[in-house]
C-alpha positions in Angstrom: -2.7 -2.5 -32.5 -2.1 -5.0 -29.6 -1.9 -4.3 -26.0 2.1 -4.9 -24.7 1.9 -7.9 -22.6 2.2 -6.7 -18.7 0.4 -9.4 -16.2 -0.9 -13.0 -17.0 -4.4 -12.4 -17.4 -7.7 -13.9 -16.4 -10.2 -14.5 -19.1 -12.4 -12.3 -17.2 -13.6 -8.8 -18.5 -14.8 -7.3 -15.2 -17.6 -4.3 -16.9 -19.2 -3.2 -13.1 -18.4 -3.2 -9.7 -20.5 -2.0 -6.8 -18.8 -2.3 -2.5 -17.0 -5.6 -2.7 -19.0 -7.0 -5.7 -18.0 -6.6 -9.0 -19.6 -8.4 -12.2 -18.1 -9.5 -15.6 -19.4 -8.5 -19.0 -21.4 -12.3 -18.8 -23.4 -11.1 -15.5 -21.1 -13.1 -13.4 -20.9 -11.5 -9.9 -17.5 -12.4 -7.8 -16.9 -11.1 -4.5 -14.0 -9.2 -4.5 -11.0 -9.8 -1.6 -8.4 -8.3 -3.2 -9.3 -4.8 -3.8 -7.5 -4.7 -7.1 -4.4 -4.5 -5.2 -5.5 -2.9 -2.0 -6.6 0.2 -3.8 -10.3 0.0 -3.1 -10.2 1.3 0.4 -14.1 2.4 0.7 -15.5 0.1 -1.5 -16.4 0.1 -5.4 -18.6 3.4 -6.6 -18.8 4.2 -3.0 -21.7 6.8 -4.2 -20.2 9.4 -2.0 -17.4 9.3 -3.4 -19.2 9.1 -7.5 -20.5 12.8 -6.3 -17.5 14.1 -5.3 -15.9 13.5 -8.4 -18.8 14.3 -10.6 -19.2 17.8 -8.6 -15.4 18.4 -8.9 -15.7 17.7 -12.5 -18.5 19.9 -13.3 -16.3 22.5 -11.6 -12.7 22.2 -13.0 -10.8 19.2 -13.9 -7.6 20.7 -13.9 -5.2 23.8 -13.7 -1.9 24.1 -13.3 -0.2 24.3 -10.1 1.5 27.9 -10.6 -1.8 28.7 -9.0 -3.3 28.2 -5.8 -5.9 25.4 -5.4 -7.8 26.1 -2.8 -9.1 22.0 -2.8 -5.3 21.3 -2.1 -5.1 22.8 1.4 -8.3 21.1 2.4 -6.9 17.9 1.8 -3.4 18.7 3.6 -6.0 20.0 6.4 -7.8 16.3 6.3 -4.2 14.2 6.3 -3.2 15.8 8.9 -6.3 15.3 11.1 -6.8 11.5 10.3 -3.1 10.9 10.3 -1.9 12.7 13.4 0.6 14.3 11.6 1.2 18.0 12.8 2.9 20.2 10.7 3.7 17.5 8.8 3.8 19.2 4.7 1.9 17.5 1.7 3.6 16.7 -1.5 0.9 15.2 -4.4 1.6 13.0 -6.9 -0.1 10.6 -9.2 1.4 6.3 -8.0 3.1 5.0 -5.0 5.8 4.5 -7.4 6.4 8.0 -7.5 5.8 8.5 -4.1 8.8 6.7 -2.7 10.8 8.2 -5.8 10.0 11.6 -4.3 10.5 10.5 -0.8 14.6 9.2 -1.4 15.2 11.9 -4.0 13.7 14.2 -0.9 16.1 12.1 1.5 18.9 12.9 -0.7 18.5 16.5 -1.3 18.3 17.1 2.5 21.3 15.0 3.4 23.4 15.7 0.5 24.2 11.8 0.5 23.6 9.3 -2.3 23.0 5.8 0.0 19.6 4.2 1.0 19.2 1.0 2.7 16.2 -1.3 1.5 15.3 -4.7 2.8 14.9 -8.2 1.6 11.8 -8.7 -0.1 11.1 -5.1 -0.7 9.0 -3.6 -3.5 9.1 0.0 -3.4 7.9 0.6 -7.0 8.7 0.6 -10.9 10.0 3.7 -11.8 14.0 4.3 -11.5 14.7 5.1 -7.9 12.0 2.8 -6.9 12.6 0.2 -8.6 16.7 -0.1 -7.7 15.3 -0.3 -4.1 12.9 -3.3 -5.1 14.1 -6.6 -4.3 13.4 -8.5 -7.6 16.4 -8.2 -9.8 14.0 -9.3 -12.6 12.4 -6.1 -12.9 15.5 -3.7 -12.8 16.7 -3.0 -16.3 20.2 -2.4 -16.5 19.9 1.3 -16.5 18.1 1.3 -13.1 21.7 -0.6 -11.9 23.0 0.7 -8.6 25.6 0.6 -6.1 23.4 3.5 -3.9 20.8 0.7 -2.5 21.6 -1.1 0.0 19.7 -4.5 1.1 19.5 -6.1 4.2 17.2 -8.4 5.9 14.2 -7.3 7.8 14.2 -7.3 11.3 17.4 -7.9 11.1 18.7 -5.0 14.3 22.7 -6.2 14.2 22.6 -5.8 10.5 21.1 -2.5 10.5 23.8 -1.3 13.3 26.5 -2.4 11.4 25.5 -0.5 8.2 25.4 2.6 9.7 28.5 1.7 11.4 29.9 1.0 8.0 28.1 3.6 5.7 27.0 5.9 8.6 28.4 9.7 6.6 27.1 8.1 3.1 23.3 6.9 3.9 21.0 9.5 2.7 17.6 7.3 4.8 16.0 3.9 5.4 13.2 3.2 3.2 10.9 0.4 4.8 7.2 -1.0 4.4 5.3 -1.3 7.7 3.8 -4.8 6.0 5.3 -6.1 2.9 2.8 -6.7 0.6 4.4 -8.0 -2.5 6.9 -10.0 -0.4 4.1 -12.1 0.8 2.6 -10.4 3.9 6.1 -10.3 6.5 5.7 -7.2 9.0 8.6 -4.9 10.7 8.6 -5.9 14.1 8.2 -2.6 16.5 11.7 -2.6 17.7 13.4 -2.7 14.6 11.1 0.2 13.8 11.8 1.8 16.7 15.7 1.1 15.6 15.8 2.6 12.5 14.4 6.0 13.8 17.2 5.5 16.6 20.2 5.1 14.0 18.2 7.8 11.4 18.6 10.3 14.7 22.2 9.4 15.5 23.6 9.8 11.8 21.8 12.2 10.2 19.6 10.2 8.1 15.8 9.8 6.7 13.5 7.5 8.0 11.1 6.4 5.0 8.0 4.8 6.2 6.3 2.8 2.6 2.6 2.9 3.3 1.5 2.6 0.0 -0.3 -0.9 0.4 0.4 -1.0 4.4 -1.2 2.6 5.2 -4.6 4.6 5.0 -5.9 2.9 7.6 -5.5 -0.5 6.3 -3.8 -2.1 9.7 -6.9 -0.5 12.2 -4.2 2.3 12.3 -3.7 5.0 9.3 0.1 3.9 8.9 1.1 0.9 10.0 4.4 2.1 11.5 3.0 4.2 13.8 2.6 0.6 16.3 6.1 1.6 16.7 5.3 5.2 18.3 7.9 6.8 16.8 7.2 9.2 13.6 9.2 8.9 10.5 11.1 11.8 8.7 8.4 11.4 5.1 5.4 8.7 4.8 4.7 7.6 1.1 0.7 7.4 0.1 -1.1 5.9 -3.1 -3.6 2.9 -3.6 -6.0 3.2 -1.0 -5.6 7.3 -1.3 -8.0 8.1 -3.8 -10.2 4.5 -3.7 -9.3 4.0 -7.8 -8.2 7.3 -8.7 -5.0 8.1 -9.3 -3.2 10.2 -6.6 -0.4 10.0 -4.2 2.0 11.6 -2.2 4.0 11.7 0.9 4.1 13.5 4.2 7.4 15.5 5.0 8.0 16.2 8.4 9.3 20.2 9.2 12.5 19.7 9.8 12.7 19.3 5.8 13.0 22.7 4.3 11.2 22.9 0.7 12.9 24.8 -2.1 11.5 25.5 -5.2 12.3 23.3 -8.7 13.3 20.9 -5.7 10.5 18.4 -6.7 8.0 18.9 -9.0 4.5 17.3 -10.6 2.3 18.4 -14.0 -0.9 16.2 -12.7 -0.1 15.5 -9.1 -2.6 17.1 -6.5 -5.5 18.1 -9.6 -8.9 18.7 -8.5 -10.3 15.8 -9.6 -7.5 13.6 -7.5 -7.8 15.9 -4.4 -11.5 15.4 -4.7 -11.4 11.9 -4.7 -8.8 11.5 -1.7 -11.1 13.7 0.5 -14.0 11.5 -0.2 -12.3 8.6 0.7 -11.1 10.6 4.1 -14.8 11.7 4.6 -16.0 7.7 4.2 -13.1 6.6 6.7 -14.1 9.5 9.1 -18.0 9.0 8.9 -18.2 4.9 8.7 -15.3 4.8 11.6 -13.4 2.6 9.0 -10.1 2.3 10.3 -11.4 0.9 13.7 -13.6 -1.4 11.3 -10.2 -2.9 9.6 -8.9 -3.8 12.8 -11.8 -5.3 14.6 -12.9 -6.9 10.8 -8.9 -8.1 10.1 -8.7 -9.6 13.4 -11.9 -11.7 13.2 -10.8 -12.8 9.8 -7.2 -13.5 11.4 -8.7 -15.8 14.0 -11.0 -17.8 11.4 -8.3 -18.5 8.8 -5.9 -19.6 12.0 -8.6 -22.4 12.4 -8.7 -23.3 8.8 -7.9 -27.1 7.4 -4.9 -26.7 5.5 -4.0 -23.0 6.3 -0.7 -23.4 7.4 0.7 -19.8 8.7 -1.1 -16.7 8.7 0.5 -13.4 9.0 -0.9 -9.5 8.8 -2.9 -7.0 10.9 -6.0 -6.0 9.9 -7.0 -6.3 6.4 -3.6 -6.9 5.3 -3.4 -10.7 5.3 -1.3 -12.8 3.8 -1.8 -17.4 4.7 0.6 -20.0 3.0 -1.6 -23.3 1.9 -0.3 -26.5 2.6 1.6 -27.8 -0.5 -0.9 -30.2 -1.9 -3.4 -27.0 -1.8 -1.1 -24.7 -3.7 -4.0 -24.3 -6.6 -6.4 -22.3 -3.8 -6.9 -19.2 -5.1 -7.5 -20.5 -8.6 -10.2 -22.5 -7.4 -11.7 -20.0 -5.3 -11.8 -17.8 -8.3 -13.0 -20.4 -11.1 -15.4 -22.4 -8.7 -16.5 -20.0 -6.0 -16.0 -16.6 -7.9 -13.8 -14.8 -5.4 -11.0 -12.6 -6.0 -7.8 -12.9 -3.9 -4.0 -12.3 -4.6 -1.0 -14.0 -4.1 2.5 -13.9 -3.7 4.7 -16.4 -4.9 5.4 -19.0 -3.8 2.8 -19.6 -1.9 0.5 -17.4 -0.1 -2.8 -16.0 -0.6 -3.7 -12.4 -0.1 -6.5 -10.9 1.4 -7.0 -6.8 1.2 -10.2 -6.1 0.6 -12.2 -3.4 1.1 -11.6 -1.4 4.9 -15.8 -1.3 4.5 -16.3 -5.2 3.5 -18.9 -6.4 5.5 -19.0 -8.9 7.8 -21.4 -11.5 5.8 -18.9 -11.5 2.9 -16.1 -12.1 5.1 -18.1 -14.9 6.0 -19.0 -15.7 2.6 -15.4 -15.8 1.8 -14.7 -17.9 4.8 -17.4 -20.7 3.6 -15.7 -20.2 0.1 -12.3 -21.3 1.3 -13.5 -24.1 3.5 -15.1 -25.6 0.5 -12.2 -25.0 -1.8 -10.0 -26.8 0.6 -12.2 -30.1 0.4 -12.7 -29.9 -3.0 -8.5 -29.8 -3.4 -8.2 -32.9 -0.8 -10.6 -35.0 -2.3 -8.1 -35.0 -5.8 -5.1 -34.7 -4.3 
C-alpha cells in the first residue's frame, strides 16, 4: 500500500527532535524555525510536558464524555487565567480545522442566519465549513461550493460597512485571523479589528477571532486580536495548544447559550489531550514565554530588517513572514540543503519563521548567520 500523495516532500526522514533541534534517521541535526507549522509552541519533548502525558497515560487514556472529567475543568480553569477570558466557556476538539467549523456552525445556531464574511487570503481550514471560508478555490471540492461565504479584502473598513449594510439581517459573524499565516504573514490592523466588533454589535452578529496559528501566545500576547482591546464573541485554538498533540477548541463568550446535541466531539477534550494543553500552559506560565515571543520576535524583526536582500518583513513576535528579493527566491531551499535549517514559506515569495515561543537566543542567532550566508552564497550565482 502506498501513502496518498498530500505535500511535496523533502527527502528527509526526521526520527528525533529535542527544543528546536531535530535529527534525521542519518544523524543529521537541523535547527528547526518552523515549528512544523507553528505547532511546537514549548519546544520538542519539552520533558515536562513527556511526563505529563506519560502520567496521564498511566492513568486513563480515554472515556467518554457522557462523564465528567475532572482534567477538563482544570484546563477551562487554566484558559481562562492565561487568556483573560472570564466566563468565557470551553468547547474541545481535536484540529484548528474543526475549531473554526465549530465556531461558524456556533455563529449560526445563535443567529439563526446562514452568512459569514471571510477575507482575502484567508485559510480557515480543510474540512467543509472551513474550507468554503478559505481563500484558495484549489482546495474547495465542488461539494464544499457556497453562496454563504462572503470575501472581502482585509483591512478593508468601507468594504466591511457596506456588507453589513447590504447583508446586515443575513450575516451569521465575521471570521478573521489576527495574522494570516498561510496568506504570507499580512496582519488585521487594530481598527479594522476594532470595526468588526463595532458592526458585529450593531447587527447582531459573531465576531470570530482565528487564532489557530496567530494565538497561544505566539504574538507576545495569547491572541493576537486582543492589540485591538476589544473581545470577540468565540476564539478558535489548535497548533500550538497541545505542543504536537492533537487538541483544539474555541472559547465562547456567555452571551452564547449552549444546548445540548448543539455541537458535539467523540475524542475532543480526552485526557491525554487535556493533559498535554495544560503542560504547555504550565511551560508558558513558568518560563514567562509569551513575554519571551515578544521581546525574542522583536529582536529577530529588527535583524532581518537589516538583512541584504530581505526586502519587507512583516509579523509580531514569532510570527514572521520576509519576501526575498527576486534573484533570492531559492532562500529557504538553501538554508535547508546547505545550512540545515527549517523555515516555511508562502507562495510566492516569503519565508516564514514560527518557531518555538522557547527558542533561544543563540539559535536565533544561528539562524541569523545561516541566512546571511545563504544570501552570499545565492549572489555570487546569480
Amino acid at each position: 500500500m502506498s501513502l496518498f500523495k498530500v505535500y511535496p516532500l523533502n527527502p528527509i526522514a526526521i526520527t528525533k527532535a529535542a527544543g528546536s533541534r531535530v535529527w534525521d534517521d542519518k544523524g543529521q541535526e537541523y535547527l528547526d524555525m518552523y515549528g512544523g507549522h507553528a505547532v511546537i509552541s514549548i519546544g520538542h519533548t519539552q520533558p515536562h510536558w513527556v511526563k505529563r502525558i506519560e502520567d496521564q497515560l498511566h492513568a486513563i487514556a480515554f472515556y467518554s464524555n457522557s462523564v465528567i472529567m475532572p482534567i477538563q475543568e482544570q484546563l477551562a480553569t487554566a484558559l481562562n487565567e492565561i487568556s483573560g477570558k472570564d466566563d468565557f466557556q470551553l468547547f474541545l476538539c481535536n484540529s484548528g480545522a474543526e475549531a473554526n467549523e465549530n465556531a461558524m456552525k456556533l455563529a449560526s445556531f445563535h443567529t439563526g442566519r446562514k452568512k459569514i464574511i471571510a477575507f482575502k487570503k484567508a485559510f480557515h481550514g480543510r474540512t467543509s465549513l472551513a474550507v468554503a471560508a478559505t481563500d484558495n478555490p484549489s482546495i474547495i471540492a465542488p461539494i464544499n461550493e457556497t453562496d454563504n461565504i462572503l470575501f472581502l479584502p482585509l483591512n478593508d473598513i468601507t468594504a466591511l460597512e457596506t456588507c453589513f449594510a447590504d447583508n446586515g439581517n443575513e450575516i451569521a459573524g465575521v471570521i478573521i485571523e489576527g495574522i494570516q499565516g498561510v496568506g504570507g504573514i499580512h496582519e488585521a490592523s487594530t481598527r479594522f479589528l476594532q470595526a468588526i466588533r463595532k458592526f458585529c454589535n450593531n447587527y447582531g452578529a459573531v465576531y470570530i477571532a482565528d487564532s489557530v496559528q496567530c494565538g497561544y501566545g505566539r504574538t507576545g500576547q495569547f491572541f493576537a486580536h486582543d492589540i485591538a482591546g476589544v473581545d470577540a464573541d468565540i476564539y478558535s485554538m489548535a497548533k500550538g495548544m497541545g505542543n504536537g498533540f492533537p487538541v483544539g477548541g474555541i472559547l465562547i463568550a456567555p452571551s452564547i447559550q449552549a444546548k445540548f446535541g448543539m455541537l458535539g466531539t467523540t475524542f475532543g477534550g480526552n485526557p491525554l489531550a487535556c493533559a498535554a494543553a495544560l503542560a504547555v500552559i504550565e511551560v508558558m506560565q513558568k518560563d514567562n514565554l509569551i513575554a519571551a515571543a515578544s521581546e525574542k520576535g522583536a529582536y529577530l524583526i529588527e535583524a532581518l530588517k537589516k538583512t541584504p536582500g530581505v526586502k519587507t518583513v512583516r509579523g509580531r513576535g514569532l510570527m514572521i513572514g520576509f519576501e526575498m528579493e527576486e534573484h533570492l527566491k531559492d532562500t529557504k531551499q538553501v538554508l535547508l540543503n546547505d545550512f540545515k535549517i527549517f523555515t516555511g514559506e508562502a507562495k510566492p515569495n516569503v519565508i516564514r519563521l514560527l518557531p518555538s515561543l522557547a527558542v533561544s537566543m543563540a539559535e536565533i542567532d544561528l539562524f541569523l548567520v545561516g541566512l546571511n550566508k545563504a544570501v552570499q552564497q545565492l549572489s555570487k550565482t546569480a
